[in-house]
N, C-alpha and C positions, 0 to 999 in steps of 0.2 A: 876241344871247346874254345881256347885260344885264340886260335883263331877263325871263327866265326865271328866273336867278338873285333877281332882286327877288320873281317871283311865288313861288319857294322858300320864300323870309325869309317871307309870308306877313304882311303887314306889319298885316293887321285883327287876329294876335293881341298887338301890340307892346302896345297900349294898357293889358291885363290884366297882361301880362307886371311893369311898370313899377307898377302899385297899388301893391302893399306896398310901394314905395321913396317913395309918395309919402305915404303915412299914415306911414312912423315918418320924416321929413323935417320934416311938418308936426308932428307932435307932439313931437320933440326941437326944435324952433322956439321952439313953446308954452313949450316949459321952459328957453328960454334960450341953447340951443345949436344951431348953425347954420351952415354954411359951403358957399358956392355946389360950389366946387372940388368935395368930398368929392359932394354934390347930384348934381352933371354927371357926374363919374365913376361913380357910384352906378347911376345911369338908364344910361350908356352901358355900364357892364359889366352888369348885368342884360338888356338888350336884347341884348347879345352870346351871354349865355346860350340866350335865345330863338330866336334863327337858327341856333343849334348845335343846338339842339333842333327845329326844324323842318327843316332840313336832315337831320338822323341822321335823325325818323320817313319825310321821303321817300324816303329811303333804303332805311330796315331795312325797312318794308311794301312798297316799291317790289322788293328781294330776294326777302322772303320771299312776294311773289305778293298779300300782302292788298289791294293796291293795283288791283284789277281792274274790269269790267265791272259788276260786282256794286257797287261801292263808291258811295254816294249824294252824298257831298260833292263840291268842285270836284275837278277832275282834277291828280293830283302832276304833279309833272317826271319823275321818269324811268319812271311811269307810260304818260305820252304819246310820251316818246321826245326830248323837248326836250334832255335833259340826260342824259349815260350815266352808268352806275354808280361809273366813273375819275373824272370831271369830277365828281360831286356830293361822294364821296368826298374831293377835293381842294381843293373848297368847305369841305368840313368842318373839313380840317387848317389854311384859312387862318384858318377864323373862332376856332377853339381858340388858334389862336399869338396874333390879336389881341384876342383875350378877355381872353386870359390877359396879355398886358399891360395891358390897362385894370383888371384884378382888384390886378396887383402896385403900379400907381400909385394905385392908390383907397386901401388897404392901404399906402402910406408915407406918402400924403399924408395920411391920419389916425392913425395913430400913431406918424410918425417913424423913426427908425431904433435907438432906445433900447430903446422898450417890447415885448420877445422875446417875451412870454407870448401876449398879441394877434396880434403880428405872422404867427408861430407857428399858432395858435387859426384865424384869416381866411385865409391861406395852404389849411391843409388843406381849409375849407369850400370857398374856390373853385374848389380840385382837386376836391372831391367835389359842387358844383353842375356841373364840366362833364363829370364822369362819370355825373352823373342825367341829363344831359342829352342825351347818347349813348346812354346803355344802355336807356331806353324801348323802344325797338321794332329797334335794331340789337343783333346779336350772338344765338349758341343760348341765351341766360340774360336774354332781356328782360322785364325786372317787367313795361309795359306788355302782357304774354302772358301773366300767371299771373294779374293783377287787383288790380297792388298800383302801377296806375295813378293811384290817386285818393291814395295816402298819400304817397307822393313832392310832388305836385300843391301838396296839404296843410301838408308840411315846407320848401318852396322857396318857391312862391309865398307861403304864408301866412306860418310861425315863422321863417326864414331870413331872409323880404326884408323883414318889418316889424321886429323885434325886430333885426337886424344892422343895418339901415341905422341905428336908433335906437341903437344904439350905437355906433357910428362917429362917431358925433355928440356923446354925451353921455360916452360909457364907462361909464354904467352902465347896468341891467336892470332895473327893476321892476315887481313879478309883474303891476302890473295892463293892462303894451303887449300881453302875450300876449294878450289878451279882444279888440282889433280884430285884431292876428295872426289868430284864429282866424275872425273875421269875412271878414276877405279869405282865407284858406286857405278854407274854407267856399264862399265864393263860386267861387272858381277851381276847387273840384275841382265843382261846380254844371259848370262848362263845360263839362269833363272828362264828367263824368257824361252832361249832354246828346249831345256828338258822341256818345256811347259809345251812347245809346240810341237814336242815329239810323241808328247802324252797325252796331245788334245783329245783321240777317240774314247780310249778309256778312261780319262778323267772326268766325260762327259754321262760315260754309261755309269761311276762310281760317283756323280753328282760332287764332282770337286768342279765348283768354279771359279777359275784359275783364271788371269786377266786373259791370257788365248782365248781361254773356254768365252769368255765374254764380247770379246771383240770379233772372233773369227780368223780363220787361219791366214785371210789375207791382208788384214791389219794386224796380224800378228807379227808378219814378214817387216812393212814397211813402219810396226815400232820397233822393230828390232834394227833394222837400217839407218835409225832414228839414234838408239843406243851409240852404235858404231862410228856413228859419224861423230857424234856432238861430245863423245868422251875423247876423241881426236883434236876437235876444235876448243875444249879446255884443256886439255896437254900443251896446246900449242897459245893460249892465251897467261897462261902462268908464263911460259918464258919470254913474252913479251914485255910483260910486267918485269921479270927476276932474269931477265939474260946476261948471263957469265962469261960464255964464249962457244964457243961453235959445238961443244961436248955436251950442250945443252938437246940438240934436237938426236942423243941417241935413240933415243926412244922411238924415231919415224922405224926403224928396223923390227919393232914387233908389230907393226903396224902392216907391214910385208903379208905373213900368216895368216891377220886379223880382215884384212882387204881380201883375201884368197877367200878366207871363208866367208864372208860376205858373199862372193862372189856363188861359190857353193850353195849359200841359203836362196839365192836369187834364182839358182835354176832348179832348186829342189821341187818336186813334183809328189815325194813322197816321206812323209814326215817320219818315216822308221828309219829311213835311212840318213836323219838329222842325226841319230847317237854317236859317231864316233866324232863329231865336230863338238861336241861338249867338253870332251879331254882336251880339242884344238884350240878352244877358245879360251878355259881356266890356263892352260898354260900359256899360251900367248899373252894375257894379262899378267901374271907372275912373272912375266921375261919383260912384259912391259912396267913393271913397276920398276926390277931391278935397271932395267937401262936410262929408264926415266932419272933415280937416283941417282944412277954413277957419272950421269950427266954435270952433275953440280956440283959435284966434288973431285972430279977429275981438275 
């Protein structure tokens, strides 16, 4: 039963998940501030994020039927029968109680017990990261069902987990952390957007409308191109602003991969065979976060 539960957690999207904690980690590094503690709990309550969020989506599509014969990706859990609707349900309630504790120790161990406003401020976002996290695809009101899949995506993966981890860190914000924020939000709703283009028939027959399902598969392509390109051209707009020295553009080297597949979605004719450039693309951004980092501090 173990691991049914592990293949839930879905543990190939852990590595996207954890980008933006590891680009504003390394760049509050750069600038001097830094702590393993704040680091460890950072990654361990964002990755708790992400199983609360992969458990709710097997869930809520697993209820609402989207989860069927029709469906191209691997097979959910209670899809196949592995795991009932009580047991996944009851997964969920454990990973939210110990999210939620690793969000409230991450959250003292960097601001103490003094500073209300922060403590305050990070408090509510973690309530409101595990309720984007839930509400994707469970319950009659799931954004991931109207198409407001990719802005969520955008706000968590990208502005939340670069610009908050770098604050945690530093306690303060300036304007220019937002330009890789948007570079990893950009790439991560890329993800989003790919599964979504992969699942556009069945999501259409399961009345999930997903921003694919709404646009159509060939403005699906060229927002996706849209993605690629523009989280490039804010990778490359922070180091114009914050340039150190030539170790700054390592990052052009995940970009190699991310260009290939590009290139891949461009001549794609058949959207099943978009699945195996999902892994290509979460990790490519994960390699791009790190090289982005070790840029500035090399």
């Amino acid at each position: 039963m173990i691991k049914h539960y592990i293949q839930a957690a879905r543990l190939r999207t852990l590595p996207l998940s954890v980008s933006g904690i590891i680009v504003g980690s390394f760049l509050a590094a750069s600038h001097g501030s830094f702590n393993w503690l704040v680091c460890i709990l950072a990654i361990l309550t964002t990755i708790g994020f992400q199983i609360i969020s992969n458990f709710a989506n097997d869930y809520g599509d697993g209820v609402k039927g989207t989860d069927n014969e029709h469906r191209v990706g691997p097979e959910r859990a209670i899809q196949s029968g592995v795991i009932s609707q009580k047991q996944m349900m009851n997964a969920i309630k454990v990973s939210v109680f110990i999210t939620f504790l690793l969000a409230i120790a991450l959250i003292y161990v960097s601001f103490g017990k003094d500073d209300f406003l922060n403590l305050f401020i990070f408090f509510v976002l973690g309530i409101a990261s595990i309720a984007a996290a839930i509400k994707y695809t469970m319950g009659k009101n799931a954004y991931g069902y109207v198409g407001l899949g990719d802005v969520f995506v955008f706000l968590f993966f990208g502005l939340l987990s670069v610009c908050g981890s770098y604050f945690l860190f530093t306690k303060s914000l300036p304007f220019e952390i937002f330009f890789p924020a948007f570079s990893i939000g950009l790439l991560s709703a890329g993800v989003l957007n790919l599964n979504n283009m992969r699942d556009r028939e069945s999501d259409i027959k399961a009345n999930k409308n997903t921003l694919v399902v709404k646009i159509g598969a060939e403005f699906a392509k060229y927002y996706h191109y849209y993605l690629l390109f523009t989280s490039f051209l804010f990778a490359l707009l922070y180091i114009v602003i914050s340039y150190k020295s030539a170790y700054n553009f390592l990052f052009v080297i995940a970009y190699v991969p991310i260009f290939k597949h590009f290139y891949t979605v461009f001549k794609n004719t058949n959207a099943k065979l978009l699945d195996p450039e999902l892994k290509k693309l979460a990790l490519s951004t994960f390699l791009f976060a790190i090289l982005f980092g070790l840029g500035f501090i090399l």
